[in-house]
C-alpha positions as a Markdown table, in Angstrom:
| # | Residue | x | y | z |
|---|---|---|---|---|
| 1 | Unk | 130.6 | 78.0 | 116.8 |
| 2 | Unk | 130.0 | 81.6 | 115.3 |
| 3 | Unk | 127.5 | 84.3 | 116.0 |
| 4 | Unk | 125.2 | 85.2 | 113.7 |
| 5 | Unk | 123.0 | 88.0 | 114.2 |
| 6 | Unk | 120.5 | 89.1 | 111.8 |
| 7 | Unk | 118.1 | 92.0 | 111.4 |
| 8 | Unk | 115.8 | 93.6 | 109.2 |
| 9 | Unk | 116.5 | 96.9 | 107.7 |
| 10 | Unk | 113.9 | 99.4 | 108.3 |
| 11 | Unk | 111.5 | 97.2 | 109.3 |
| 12 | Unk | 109.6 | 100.1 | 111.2 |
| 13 | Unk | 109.1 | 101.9 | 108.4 |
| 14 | Unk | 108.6 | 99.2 | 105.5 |
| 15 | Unk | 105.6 | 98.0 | 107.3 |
| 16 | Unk | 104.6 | 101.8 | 107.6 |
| 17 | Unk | 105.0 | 102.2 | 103.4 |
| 18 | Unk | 102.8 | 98.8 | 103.2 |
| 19 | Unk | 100.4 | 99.9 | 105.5 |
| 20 | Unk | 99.7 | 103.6 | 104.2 |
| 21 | Unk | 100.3 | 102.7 | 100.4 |
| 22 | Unk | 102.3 | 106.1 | 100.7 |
| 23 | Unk | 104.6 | 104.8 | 97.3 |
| 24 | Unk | 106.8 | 107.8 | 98.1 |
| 25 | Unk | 108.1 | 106.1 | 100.9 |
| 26 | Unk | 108.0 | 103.2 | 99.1 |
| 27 | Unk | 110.2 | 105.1 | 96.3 |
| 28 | Unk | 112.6 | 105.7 | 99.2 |
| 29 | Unk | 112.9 | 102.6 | 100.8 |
| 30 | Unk | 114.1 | 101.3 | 97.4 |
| 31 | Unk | 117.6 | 103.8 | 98.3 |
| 32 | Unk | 118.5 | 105.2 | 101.7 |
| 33 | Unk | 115.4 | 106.7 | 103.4 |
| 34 | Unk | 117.5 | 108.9 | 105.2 |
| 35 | Unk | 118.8 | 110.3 | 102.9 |
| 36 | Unk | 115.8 | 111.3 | 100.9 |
| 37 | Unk | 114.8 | 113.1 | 104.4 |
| 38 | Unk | 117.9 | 115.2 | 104.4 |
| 39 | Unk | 117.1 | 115.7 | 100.7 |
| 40 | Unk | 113.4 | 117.0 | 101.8 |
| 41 | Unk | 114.5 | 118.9 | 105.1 |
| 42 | Unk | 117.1 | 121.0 | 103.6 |
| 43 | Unk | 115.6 | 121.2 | 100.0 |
| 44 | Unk | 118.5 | 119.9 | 98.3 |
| 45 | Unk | 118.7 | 117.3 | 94.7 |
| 46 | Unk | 121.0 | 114.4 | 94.9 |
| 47 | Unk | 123.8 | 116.4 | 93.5 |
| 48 | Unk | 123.7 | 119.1 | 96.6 |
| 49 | Unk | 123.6 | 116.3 | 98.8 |
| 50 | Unk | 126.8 | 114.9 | 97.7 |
| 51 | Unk | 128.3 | 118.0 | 97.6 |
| 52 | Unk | 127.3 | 118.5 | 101.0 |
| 53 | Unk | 128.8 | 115.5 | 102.0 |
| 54 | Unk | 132.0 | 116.3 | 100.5 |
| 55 | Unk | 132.2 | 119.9 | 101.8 |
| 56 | Unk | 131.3 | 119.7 | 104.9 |
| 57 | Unk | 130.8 | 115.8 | 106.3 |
| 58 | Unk | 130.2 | 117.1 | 109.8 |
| 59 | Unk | 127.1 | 119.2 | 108.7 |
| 60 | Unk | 126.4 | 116.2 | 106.3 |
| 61 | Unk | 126.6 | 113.7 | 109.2 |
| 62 | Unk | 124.2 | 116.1 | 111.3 |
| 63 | Unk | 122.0 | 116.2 | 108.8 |
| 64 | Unk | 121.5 | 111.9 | 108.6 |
| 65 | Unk | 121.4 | 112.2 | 112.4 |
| 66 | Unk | 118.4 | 114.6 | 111.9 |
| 67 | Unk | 116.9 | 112.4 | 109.5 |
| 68 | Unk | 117.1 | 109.3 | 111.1 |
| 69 | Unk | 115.4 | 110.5 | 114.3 |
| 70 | Unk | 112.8 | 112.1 | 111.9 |
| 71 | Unk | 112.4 | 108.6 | 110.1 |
| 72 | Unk | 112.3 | 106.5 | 113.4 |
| 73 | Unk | 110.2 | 109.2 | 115.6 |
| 74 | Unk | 108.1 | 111.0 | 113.4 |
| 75 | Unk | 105.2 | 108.0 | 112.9 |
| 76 | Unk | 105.6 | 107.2 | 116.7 |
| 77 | Unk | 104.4 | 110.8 | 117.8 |
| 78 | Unk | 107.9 | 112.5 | 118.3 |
| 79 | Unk | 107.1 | 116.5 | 117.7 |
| 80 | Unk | 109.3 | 119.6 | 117.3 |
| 81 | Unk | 109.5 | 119.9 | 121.1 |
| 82 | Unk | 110.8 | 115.9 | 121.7 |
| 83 | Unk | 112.7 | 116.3 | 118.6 |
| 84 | Unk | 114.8 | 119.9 | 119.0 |
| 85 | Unk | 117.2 | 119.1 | 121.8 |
| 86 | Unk | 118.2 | 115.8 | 120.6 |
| 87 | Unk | 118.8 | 117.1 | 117.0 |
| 88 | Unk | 120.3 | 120.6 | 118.8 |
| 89 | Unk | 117.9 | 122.6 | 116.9 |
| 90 | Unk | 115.2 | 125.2 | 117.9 |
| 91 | Unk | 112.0 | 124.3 | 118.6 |
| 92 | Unk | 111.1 | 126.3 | 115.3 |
| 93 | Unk | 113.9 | 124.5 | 113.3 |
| 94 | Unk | 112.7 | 121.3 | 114.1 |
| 95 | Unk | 108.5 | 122.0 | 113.3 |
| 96 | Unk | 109.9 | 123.3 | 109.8 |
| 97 | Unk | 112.2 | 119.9 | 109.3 |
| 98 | Unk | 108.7 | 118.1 | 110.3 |
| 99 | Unk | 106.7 | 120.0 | 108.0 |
| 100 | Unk | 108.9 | 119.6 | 105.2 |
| 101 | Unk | 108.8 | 115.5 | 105.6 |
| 102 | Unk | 105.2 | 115.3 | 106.3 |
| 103 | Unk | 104.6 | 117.4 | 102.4 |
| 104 | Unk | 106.5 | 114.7 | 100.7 |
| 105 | Unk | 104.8 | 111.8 | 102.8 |
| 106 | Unk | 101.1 | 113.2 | 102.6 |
| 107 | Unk | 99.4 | 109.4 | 102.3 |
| 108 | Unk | 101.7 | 108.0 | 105.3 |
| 109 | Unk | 100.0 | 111.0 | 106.9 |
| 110 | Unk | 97.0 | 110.7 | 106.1 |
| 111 | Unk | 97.1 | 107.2 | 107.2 |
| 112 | Unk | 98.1 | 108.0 | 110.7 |
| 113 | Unk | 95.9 | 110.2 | 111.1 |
| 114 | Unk | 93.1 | 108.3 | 110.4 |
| 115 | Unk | 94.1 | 106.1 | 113.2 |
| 116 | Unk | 92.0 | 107.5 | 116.1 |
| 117 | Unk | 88.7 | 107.3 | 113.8 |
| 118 | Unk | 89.3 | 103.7 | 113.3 |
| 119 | Unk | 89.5 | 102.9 | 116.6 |
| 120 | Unk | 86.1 | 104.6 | 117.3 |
| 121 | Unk | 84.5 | 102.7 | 114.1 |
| 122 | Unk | 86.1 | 99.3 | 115.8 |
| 123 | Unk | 84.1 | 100.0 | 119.0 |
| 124 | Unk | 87.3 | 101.3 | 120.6 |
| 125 | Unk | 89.9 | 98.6 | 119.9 |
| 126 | Unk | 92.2 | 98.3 | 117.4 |
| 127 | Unk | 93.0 | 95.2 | 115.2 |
| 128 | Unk | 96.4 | 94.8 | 114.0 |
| 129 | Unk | 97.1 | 92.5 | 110.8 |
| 130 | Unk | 97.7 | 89.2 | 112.5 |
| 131 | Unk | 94.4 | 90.1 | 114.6 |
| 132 | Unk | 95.5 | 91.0 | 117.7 |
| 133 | Unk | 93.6 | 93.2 | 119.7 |
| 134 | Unk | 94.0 | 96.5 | 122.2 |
| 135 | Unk | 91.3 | 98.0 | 123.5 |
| 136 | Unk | 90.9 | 101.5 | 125.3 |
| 137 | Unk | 87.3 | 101.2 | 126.8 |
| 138 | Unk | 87.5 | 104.5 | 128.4 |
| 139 | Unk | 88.7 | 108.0 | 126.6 |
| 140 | Unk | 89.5 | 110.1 | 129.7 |
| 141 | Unk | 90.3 | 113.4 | 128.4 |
| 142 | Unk | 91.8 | 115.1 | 124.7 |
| 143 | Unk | 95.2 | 114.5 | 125.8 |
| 144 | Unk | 94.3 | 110.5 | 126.5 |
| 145 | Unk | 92.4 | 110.5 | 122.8 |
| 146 | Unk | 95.6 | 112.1 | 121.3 |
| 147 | Unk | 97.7 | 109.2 | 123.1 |
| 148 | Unk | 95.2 | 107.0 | 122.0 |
| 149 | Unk | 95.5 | 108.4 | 118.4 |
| 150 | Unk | 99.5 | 107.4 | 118.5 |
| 151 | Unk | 99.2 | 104.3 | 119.9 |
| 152 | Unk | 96.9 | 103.2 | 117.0 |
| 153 | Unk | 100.2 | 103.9 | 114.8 |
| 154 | Unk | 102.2 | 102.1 | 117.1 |
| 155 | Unk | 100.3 | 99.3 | 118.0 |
| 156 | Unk | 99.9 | 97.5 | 114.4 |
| 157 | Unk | 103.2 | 98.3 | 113.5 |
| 158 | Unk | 105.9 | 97.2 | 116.5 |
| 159 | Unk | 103.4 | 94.1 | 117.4 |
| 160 | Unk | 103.3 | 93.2 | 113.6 |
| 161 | Unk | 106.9 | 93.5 | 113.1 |
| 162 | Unk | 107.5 | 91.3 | 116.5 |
| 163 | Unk | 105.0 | 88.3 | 115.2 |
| 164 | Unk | 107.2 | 88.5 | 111.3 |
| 165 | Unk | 110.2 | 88.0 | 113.3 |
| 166 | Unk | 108.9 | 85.2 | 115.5 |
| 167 | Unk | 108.1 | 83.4 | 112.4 |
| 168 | Unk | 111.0 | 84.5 | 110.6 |
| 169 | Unk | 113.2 | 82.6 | 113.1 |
| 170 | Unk | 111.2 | 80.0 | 113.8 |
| 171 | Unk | 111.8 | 79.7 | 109.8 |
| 172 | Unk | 115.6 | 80.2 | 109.7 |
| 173 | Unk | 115.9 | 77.2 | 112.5 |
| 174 | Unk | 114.0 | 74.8 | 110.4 |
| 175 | Unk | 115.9 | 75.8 | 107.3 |
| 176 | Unk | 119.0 | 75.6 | 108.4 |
| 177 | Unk | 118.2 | 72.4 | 110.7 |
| 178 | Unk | 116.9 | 70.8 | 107.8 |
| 179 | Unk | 120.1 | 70.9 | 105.5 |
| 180 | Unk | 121.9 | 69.7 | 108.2 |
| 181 | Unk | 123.3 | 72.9 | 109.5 |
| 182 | Unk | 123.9 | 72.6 | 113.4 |
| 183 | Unk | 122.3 | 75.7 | 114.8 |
| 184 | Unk | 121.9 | 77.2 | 118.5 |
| 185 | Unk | 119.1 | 79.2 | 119.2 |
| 186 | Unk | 118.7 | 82.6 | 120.7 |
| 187 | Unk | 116.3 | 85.2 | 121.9 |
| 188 | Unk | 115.4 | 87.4 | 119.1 |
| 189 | Unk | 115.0 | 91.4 | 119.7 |
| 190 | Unk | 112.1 | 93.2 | 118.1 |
| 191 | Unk | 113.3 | 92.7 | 114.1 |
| 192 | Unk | 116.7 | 91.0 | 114.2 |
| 193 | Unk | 116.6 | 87.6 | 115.1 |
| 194 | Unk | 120.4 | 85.0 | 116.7 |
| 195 | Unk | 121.6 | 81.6 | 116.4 |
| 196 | Unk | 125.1 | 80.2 | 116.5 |
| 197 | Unk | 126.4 | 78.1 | 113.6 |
| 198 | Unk | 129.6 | 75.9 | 113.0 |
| 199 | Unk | 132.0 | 78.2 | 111.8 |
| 200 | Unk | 132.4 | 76.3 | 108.5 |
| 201 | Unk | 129.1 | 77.0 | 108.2 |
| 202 | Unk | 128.7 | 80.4 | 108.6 |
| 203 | Unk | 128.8 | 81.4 | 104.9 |
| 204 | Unk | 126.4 | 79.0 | 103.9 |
| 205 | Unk | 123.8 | 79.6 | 106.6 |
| 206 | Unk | 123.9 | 83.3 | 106.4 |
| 207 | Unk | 122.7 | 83.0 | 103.1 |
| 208 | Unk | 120.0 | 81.1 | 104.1 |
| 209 | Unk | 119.2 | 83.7 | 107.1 |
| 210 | Unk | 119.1 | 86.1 | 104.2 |
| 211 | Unk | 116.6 | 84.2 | 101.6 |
| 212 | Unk | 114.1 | 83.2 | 104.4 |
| 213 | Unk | 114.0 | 86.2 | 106.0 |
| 214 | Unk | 113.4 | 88.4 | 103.4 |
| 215 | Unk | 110.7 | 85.7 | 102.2 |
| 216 | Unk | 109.0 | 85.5 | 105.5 |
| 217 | Unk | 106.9 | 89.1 | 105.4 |
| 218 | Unk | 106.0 | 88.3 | 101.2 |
| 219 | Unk | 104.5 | 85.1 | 102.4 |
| 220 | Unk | 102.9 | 86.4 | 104.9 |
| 221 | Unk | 101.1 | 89.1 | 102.8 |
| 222 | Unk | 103.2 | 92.0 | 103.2 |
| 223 | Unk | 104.3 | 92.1 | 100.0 |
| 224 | Unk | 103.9 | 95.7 | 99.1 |
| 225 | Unk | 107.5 | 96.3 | 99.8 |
| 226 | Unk | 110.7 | 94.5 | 100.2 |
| 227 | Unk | 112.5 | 93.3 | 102.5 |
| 228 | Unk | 116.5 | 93.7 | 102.8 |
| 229 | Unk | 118.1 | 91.7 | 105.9 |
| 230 | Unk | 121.8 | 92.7 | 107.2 |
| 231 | Unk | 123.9 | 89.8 | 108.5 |
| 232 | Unk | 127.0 | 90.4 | 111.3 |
| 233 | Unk | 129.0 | 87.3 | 112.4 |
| 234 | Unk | 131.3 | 87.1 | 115.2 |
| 235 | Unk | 132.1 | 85.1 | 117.9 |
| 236 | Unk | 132.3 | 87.8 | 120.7 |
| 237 | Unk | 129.4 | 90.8 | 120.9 |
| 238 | Unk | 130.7 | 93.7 | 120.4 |
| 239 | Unk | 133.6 | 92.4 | 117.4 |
| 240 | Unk | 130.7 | 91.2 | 115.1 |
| 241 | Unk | 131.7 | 92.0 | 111.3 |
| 242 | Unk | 129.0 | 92.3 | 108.3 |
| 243 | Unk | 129.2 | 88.7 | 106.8 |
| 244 | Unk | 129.9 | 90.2 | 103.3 |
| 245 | Unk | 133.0 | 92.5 | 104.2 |
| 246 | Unk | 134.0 | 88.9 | 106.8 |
| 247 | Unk | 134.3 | 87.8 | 103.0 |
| 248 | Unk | 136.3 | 89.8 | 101.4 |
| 249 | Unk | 138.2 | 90.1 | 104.0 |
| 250 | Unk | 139.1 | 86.4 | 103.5 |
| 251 | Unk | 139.8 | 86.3 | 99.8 |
């Protein structure tokens, strides 16, 4: 039997781009995200990137660090002060690298800003897509709204991409099952999802892994973006190998 461990790729932030409508993000989840952030933060066209990248890859390789914390942090409530010693900038540095995403991502911003008036219109709970509630009955103090506030970006997004996944393996299982495929089930994490296959299999079922998965959130309505899925198979963690270059490899 073989591992096969699957995930989506920027599921965070996809969900983000079909929530806001933002179609700049959108326009970047198409490429590399990141790298459209380390475009923004350091003002460069795709030409000075790769020149970056080709003069200096350690600054270069900084820079995507930057980025991706940015990406992955920013919506969550991450600010210059979370931000600055993990990215081993100032405090300064960092609040400019935040303003600089947030003016090419004003309708994601918008959005989450909006958050905290919603949950006031909703008689202090919010409802995320699949209808799941949290409530906060009680607003303590401004720092408790402003906690509030994030959690309202939070909430929808993590929950929402947790009950796609639940269906998107319960999917994969029945797919697989159904053309015969022997397949082992395990826990899945957030937005990647595991089962074990035959190893003459693996091939074959990671390309079904692939087609339902990034069918699941479409037919579920979440169709303003897409959905890419990266595969790893393996039978140890720790030595698992992208399916596609497991492959080549072979050939």
């Amino acid at each position: 039997m073989t591992i096969l461990h699957a995930d989506y790729k920027q599921a965070d932030l996809r969900l983000i781009a079909h929530m806001s409508g933002d179609q700049e993000l959108v326009r970047w989840l198409k490429g590399d995200p990141h790298a459209e952030v380390v475009k923004a933060i350091r003002h460069l066209n795709d030409e000075q990137l790769k020149e970056l990248e080709k003069r200096d890859i350690n600054e270069f390789r900084r820079s995507r660090l930057a980025a991706k914390s940015i990406n992955f942090g920013a919506f969550y409530g991450r600010g210059a002060e979370s931000m600055a010693p993990q990215l081993g900038l100032t405090v300064k540095e960092a609040r400019l690298y935040l303003r600089e995403y947030w003016k090419r991502l004003p309708v994601a911003k918008a959005w989450m800003d909006s958050r905290f008036s919603e949950l006031l219109a909703n008689g202090q709970e919010y409802i995320g897509p699949f209808g799941n509630k949290r409530r906060f009955p009680l607003l303590v103090s401004e720092s408790h709204r402003w906690r509030v506030g994030t959690l309202g970006v939070n909430f929808p997004i993590m929950s929402s991409v947790n009950y796609l996944t639940t269906m998107t393996h319960i999917a994969v299982v029945k797919n697989l099952r159904a053309v015969g495929i022997q397949t082992l089930v395990y826990p899945h994490i957030h937005d990647s999802i595991n089962v074990c296959v035959p190893e003459d299999k693996l091939q074959e079922a990671a390309q079904i892994i692939k087609d339902t998965m990034s069918q699941v959130p479409i037919d579920a309505g979440f169709d303003g973006v897409t959905w890419p899925v990266d595969v790893d198979a393996g039978t140890h963690w720790g030595s698992m190998v992208a399916v596609e270059n497991l492959f080549e490899s072979s050939t």
